[in-house]
C-alpha positions as CSV (number, residue, x, y, z in Angstrom):
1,X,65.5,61.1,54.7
2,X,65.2,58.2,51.9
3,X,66.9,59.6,48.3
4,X,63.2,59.0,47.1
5,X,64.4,58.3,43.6
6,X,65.7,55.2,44.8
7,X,62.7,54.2,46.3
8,X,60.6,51.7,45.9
9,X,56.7,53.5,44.5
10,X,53.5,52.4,45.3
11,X,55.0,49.7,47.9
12,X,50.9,49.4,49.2
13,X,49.8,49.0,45.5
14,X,52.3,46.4,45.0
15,X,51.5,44.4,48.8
16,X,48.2,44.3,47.8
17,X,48.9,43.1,44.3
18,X,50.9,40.1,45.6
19,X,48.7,39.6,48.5
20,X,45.6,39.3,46.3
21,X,47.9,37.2,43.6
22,X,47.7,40.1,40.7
23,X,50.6,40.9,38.8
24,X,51.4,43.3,36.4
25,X,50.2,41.5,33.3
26,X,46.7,40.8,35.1
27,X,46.8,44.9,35.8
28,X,47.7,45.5,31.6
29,X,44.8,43.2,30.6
30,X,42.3,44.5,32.6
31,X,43.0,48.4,32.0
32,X,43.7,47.3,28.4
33,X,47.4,48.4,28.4
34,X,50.9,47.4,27.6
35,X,52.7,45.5,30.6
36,X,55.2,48.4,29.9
37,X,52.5,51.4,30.6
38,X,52.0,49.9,33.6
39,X,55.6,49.2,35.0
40,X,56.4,53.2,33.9
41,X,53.4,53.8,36.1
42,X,54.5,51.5,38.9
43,X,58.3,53.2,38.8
44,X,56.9,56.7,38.4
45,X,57.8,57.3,35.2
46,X,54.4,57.8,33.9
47,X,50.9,59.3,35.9
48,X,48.0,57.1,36.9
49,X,44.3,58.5,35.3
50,X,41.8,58.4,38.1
51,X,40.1,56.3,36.1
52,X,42.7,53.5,36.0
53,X,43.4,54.0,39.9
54,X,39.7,52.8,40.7
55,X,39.7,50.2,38.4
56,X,42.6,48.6,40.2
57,X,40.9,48.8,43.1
58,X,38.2,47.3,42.0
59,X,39.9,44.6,40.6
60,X,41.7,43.9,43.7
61,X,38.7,44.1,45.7
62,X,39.4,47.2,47.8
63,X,36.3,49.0,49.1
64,X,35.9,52.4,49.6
65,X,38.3,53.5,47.0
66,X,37.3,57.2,47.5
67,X,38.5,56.6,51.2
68,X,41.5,54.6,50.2
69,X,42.7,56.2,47.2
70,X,46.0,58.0,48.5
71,X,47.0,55.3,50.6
72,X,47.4,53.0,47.7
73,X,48.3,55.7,45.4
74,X,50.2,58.1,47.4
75,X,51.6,61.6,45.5
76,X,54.5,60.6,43.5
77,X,54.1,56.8,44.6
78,X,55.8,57.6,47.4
79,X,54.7,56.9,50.9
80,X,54.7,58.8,53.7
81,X,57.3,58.5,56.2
């Protein structure tokens, strides 16, 4: 098993950030945060509101989120094995 502290969170979050051309700034703006909020919440540091989570979804153009929601923001950021 993967020391899970030195993995990489969110790793479907941030494939479908690049793919769709978003980064982390674009995220800050549009949830009208600090880039620094959201890289704590991209390394785990800090906890993603439900609100925020289907915003960024939104914004990347997901559908479903309610369907979707743990596979882009799995418990802990991490993803399953």
């Amino acid at each position: 098993m993967k020391n899970q502290y030195h993995q990489k969170r969110y790793r479907r979050l941030r494939g479908a950030m690049v793919a769709a051309g978003i980064g982390q700034a674009d995220l800050a703006d549009i949830l009208h945060m600090s880039p620094t909020s959201i890289s704590n919440r991209l390394r785990g540091y800090q906890d993603w509101r439900s609100g925020e989570m289907y915003s960024v979804l939104s914004y990347l153009g997901i559908s479903k989120p309610e369907v979707v929601l743990g596979y882009y923001f799995p418990p802990d950021g991490i993803d399953p094995e």
